[in-house]
C-alpha positions as CSV (number, residue, x, y, z in Angstrom):
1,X,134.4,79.8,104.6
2,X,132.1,80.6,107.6
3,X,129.3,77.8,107.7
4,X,126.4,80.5,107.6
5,X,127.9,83.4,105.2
6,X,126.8,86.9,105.5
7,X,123.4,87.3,103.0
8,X,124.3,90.4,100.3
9,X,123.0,93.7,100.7
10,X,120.0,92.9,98.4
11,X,119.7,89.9,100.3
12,X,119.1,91.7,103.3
13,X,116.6,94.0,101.5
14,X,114.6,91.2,99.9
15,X,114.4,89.5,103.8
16,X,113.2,92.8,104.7
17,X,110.2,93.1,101.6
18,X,109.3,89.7,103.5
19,X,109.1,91.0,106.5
20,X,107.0,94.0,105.5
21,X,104.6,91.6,103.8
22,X,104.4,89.3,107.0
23,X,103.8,92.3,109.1
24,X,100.9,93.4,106.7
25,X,99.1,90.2,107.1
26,X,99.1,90.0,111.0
27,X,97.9,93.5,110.9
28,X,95.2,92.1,108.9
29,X,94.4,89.0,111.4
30,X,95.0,91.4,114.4
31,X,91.1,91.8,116.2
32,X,92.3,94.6,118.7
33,X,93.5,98.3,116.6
34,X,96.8,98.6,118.4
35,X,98.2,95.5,117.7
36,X,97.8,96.1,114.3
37,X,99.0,99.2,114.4
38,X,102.4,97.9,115.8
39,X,102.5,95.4,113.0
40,X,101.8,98.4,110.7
41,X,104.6,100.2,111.9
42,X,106.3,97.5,111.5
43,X,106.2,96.9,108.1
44,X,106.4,100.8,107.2
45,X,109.9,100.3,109.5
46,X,110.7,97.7,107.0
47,X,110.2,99.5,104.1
48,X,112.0,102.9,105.1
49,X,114.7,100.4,105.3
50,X,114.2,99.7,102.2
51,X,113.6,102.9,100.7
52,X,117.2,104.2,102.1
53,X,119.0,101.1,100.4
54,X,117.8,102.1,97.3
55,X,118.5,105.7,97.7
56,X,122.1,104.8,97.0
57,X,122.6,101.7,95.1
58,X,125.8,102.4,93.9
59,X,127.1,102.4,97.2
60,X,125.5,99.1,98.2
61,X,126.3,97.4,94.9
62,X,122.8,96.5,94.1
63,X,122.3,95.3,90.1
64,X,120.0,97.0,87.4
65,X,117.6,93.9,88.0
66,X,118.0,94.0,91.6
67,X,117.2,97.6,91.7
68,X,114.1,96.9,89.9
69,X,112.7,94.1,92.0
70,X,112.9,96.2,95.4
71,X,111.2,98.8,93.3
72,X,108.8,96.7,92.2
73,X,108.3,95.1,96.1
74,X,108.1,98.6,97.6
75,X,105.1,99.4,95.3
76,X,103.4,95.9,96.5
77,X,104.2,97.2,99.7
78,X,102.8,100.6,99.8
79,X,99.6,99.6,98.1
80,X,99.3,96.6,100.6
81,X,99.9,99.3,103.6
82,X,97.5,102.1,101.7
83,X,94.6,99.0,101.9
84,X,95.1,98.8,105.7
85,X,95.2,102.3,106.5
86,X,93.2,105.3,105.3
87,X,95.5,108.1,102.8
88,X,95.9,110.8,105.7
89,X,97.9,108.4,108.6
90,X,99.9,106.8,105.6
């Protein structure tokens, strides 16, 4: 067994959520506007990724309660990103 195994798929999703989060708050320390906007695409990167794991979670083997946590985080997300930036750029 390989000392560092391969996270699951939904591993690799959650890392992702947290990534999205981190991203949101250094937009939210970031004093000059295109630096957060990089972090703010960023996270929306992050989330996309997201989105398109869920879109088929058959295929990835993702769990009912799985399923329903990345939901859940994707909501956080959003709301997190819709605070940073105003409705029409989201």
């Amino acid at each position: 067994m390989p000392v560092n195994p391969m996270p699951s798929w939904f591993g690799f999703l959650r890392i992702e959520a947290e990534l999205a989060m981190t991203f949101i708050d250094v937009a939210r320390s970031h004093r000059r506007r295109e630096h957060s906007a990089r972090s703010v695409g960023n996270a929306r990167k992050a989330l996309a990724e997201i989105q398109r794991g869920l879109m088929r979670p058959d295929f990835s083997g993702l769990s009912e309660n799985e399923i329903a946590f990345l939901e859940d985080r994707c909501t956080e997300i959003k709301s997190a990103l819709r605070a940073l930036v105003p409705e029409e750029q989201f």
